[in-house]
N, C-alpha and C positions, 0 to 999 in steps of 0.2 A: 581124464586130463593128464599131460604126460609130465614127466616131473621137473621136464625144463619153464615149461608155462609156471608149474606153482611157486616156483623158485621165483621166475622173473615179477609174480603179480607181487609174492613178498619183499622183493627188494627195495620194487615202486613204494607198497604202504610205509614201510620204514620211512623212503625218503620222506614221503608228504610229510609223516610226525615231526621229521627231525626239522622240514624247512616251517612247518606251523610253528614250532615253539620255536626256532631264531626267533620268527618274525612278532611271536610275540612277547619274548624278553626282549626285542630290541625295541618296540611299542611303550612298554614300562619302563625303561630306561630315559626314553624322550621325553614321556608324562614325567617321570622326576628330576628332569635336568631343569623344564619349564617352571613348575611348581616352585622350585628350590631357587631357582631366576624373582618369580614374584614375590616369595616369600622376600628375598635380599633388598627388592626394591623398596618393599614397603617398609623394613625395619630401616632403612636407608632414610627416606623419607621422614618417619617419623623422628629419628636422629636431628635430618636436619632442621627438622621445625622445633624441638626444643631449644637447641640453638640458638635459634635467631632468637623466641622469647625470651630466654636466657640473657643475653648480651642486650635486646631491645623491646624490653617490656611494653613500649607503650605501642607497640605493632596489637596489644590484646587487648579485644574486648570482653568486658566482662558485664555478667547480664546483673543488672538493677533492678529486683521487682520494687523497689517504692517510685521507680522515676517514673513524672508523670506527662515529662515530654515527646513528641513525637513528632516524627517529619510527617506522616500521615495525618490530614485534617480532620481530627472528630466530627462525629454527625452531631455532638451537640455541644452548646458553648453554656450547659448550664453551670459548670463547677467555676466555671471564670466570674460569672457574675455572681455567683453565691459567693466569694471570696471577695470581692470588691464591695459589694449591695451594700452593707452596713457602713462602709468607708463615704458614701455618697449623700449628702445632704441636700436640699432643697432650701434657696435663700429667698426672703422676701422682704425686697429692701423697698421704704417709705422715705420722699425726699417733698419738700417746699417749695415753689417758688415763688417769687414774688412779681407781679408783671400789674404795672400802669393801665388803665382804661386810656382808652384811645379814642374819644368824642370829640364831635366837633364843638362849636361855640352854641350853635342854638341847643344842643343836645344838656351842654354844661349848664345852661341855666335854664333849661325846663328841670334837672335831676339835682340841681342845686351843688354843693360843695362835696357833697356824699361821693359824686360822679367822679372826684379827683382822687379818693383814698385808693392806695394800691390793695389788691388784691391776693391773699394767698392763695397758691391755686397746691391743691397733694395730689402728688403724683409718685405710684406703684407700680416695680418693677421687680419680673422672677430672674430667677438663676441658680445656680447650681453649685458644690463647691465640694469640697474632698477633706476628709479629715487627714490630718500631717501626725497629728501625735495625741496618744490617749489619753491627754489633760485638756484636750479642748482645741486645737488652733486647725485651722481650716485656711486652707487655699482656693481663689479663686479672683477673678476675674474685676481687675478694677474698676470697669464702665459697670458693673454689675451693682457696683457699691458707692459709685461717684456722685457725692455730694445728699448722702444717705443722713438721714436725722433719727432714722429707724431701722433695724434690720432683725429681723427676726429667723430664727435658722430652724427648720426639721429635720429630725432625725428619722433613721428610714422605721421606727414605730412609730412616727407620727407625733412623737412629745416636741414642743417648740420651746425655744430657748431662745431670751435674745442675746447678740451678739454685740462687741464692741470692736473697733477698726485698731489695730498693731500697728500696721503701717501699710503703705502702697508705694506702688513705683508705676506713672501713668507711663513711663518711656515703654517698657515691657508689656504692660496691659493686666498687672498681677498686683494682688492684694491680700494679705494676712490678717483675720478674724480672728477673737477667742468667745467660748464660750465655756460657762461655770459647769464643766461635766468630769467625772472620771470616768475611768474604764471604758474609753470608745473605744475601736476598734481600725487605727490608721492605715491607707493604703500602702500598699509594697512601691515603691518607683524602681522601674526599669532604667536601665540603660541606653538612652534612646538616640546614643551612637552609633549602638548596634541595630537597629529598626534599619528594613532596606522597603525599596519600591515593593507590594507586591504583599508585604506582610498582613495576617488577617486582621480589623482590629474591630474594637467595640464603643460606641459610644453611652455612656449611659448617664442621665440627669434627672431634671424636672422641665420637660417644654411643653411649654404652653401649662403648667402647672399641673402635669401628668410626672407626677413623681416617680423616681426607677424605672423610666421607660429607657430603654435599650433598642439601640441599633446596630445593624452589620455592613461591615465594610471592607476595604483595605486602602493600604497606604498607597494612594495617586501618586506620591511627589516629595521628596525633600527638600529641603533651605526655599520656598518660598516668601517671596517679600515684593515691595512695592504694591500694597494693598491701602496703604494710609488708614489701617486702624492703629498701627501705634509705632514709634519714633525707631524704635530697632524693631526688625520685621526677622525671623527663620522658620517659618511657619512647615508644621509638617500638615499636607493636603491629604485631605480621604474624600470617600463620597457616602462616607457615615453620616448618615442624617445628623445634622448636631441646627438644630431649632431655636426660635426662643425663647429662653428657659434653658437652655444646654449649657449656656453663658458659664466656664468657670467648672464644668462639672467635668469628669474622667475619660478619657481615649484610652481604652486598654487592649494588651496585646490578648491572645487566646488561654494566657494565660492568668488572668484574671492582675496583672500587674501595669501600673498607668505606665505611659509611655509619652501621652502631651495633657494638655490641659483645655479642652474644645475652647474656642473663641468668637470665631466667625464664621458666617457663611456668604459665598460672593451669590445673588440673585439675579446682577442685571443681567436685561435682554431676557429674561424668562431661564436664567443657566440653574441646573440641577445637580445635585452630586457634586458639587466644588465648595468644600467644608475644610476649614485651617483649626490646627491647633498649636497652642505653645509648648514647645518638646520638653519634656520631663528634667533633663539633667538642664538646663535654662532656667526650668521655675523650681528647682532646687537651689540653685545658687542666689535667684534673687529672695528666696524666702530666705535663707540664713543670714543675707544679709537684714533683711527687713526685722528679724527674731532679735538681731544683735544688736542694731543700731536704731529700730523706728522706721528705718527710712533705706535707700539706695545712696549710697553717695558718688555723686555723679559730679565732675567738671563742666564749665561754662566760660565762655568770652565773653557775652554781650553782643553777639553780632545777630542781627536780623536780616533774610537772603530775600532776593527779588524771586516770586514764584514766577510760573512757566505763563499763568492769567496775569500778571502784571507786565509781562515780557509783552504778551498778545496786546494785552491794553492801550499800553504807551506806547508799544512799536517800536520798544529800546532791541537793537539785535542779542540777541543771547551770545552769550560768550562759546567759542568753539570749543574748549577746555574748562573745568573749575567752575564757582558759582561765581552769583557777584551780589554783594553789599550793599542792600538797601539803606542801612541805617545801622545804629550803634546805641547799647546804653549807655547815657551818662553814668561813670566812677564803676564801669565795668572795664576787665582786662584790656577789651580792643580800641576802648575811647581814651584810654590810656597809652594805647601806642599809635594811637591819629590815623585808624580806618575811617576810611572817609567812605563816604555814598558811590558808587559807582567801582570801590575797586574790587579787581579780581583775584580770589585763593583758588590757586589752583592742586596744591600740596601741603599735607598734614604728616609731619615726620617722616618724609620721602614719599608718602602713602599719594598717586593722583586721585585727587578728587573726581570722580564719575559723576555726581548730580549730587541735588540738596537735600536726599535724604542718605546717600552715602557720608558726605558731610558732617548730618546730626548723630551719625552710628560712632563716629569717630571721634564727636568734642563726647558725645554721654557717654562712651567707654572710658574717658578718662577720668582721673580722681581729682578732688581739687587739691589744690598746691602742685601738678604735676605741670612739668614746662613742656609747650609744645612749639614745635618749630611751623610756623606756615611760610610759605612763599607763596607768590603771584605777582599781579601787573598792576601799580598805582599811576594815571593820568600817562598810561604806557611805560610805563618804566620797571623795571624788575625790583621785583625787593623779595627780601628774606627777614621775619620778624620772630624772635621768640616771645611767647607771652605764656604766662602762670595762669593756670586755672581758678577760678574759687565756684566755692558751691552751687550748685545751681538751686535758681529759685521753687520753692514745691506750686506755684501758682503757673507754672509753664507745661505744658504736653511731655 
């Protein structure tokens, strides 16, 4: 080989070494410009999220292991009702009545005089009820307890206690018991402003005298009313089975804390799944009154309203607006200011009257001695009348 060739092959090798390593310190250079880019980004980053927590703590959350809430629906709802069970009673109220025989003439004198004495007849009825507090007082359902000579209350070990009546309020549909116990164990009441459509809940009582039986549901529905079980209606709707025997006993949420008070269930036409309850912060407020006073103290006029069957009846036309005025009691508010038969109220402190049990929502909210303004149309003519409430009577709905 001559020595120009070995010269030229050397010159070549040189170059490749020298253009291989450019290319590969320039290779290394770009790896660390990269590197040293994401490393900035991420100390960047985590700068600025101290930051924000810094200035706006409540952007953190922080983990709870004792919380026992969850947007996720547990597969089992046993801890709710283990926390409620003991709070849950079973009532068994005994009532009198007294009812006339009904004979003809030849019947009265083949049976002689005997055939005229009235008759007591006893009559038993279950239901359910909720301990309020660990001396004894229990919540529950006023038709539950109405006109009761007897009530007898179990506890969820089965010891029976009898009970005596604190007070009722039949407007609401709610009644407060005691019984001679310590150390029961009261239920927790939710907040049952917060309860939406959709929420899970539980019924649990004695129906049919099947004690701590529990059902599952959710809430159908809020503020339902016009049901005519009782004179102020906000009923929260489920299709929790509530039976009866449910009368008076717990609606609770998944977390074992009440939320209504089961009451009723609609049947007609064969309907299934439409079950009301009395909403929790309601029969809060009417139990502390009933705790304080005996009773609800509730205003009254005297006025008795033409129903929608006596409308149909008589063929009187019903009024377009407001109720109207059957009748009055003597040395009540409105027989004191000359409501007469036929006139129309159409307005309670600016409030338009809608119908006659909007109407009764409106005089039982009020207290007595509170003045109320009505207006409407006397023999066609307008007027505006205030009148003073006083108590209403406890022999009324």
């Amino acid at each position: 080989m001559s020595n120009v060739v070995k010269i030229l092959i050397l010159v070549k090798f040189r170059y490749n070494r020298t253009h291989n390593l450019y290319i590969s310190t320039n290779f290394m250079s770009q790896s660390t410009s990269i590197l040293k880019f994401i490393l900035q980004s991420i100390v960047a980053g985590l700068a600025l999220g101290f930051i924000i927590l810094y200035f706006k703590p409540s952007t953190q959350t922080a983990f709870n292991p004792n919380q026992t809430q969850s947007t996720s629906s547990p597969n089992s709802y046993a801890d709710a009702v283990k926390k409620i069970s003991h709070s849950v009673v079973s009532i068994y109220a005994q009532s009198e009545i007294v009812r006339s025989r009904q004979l003809n003439a030849e019947m009265q004198k083949f049976m002689g005089l005997s055939s005229l004495v009235s008759q007591p007849i006893t009559q038993q009825y279950l239901g359910s009820g909720v301990v309020v507090s660990a001396d004894g007082y229990i919540v529950t359902n006023y038709h539950v307890i109405k006109n009761a000579t007897q009530i007898i209350i179990s506890l969820w070990d089965n010891s029976l206690l009898e009970a005596k009546i604190i007070g009722s309020d039949s407007v609401t549909d709610l009644a407060v018991l005691k019984i001679e116990a310590l150390n029961l164990i009261p239920a927790t009441f939710a907040d049952s402003d917060t309860t939406q459509t959709g929420d899970i809940v539980l019924a649990i009582g004695n129906p049919y005298g099947l004690s701590q039986s529990v059902s599952l549901g959710i809430i159908s529905a809020k503020g339902r009313s016009g049901l005519d079980v009782s004179t102020i209606e906000n009923f929260i709707q489920t299709d929790a089975a509530i039976n009866s025997g449910n009368s008076g006993g717990a609606l609770i949420n998944a977390y074992g804390e009440v939320v209504g008070i089961s009451t009723a269930t609609f049947n007609r036409n064969g309907a299934q799944g439409i079950n009301f309850a009395i909403p929790s912060n309601a029969t809060k407020l009417i139990m502390q009154e009933i705790l304080e006073n005996g009773k609800v103290q509730r205003g009254y006029l005297g006025i008795d309203l033409v129903s929608d069957r006596q409308f149909y009846r008589s063929r009187v036309l019903k009024p377009n607006k407001g109720v109207m005025v059957l009748g009055v009691l003597r040395n009540y508010p409105a027989f004191q200011a000359n409501f007469r038969q036929g006139d129309i109220i159409t307005h309670i402190n600016g409030v338009e009257i809608k119908d006659q049990r909007h109407y009764r929502e409106l005089i039982a909210q009020s207290k007595p001695g509170e003045t109320l303004e009505l207006k409407g149309f006397s023999g066609g003519q307008p007027f505006t009348k205030k009148l003073t409430t006083v108590d209403r009577p406890a022999v009324l709905k």
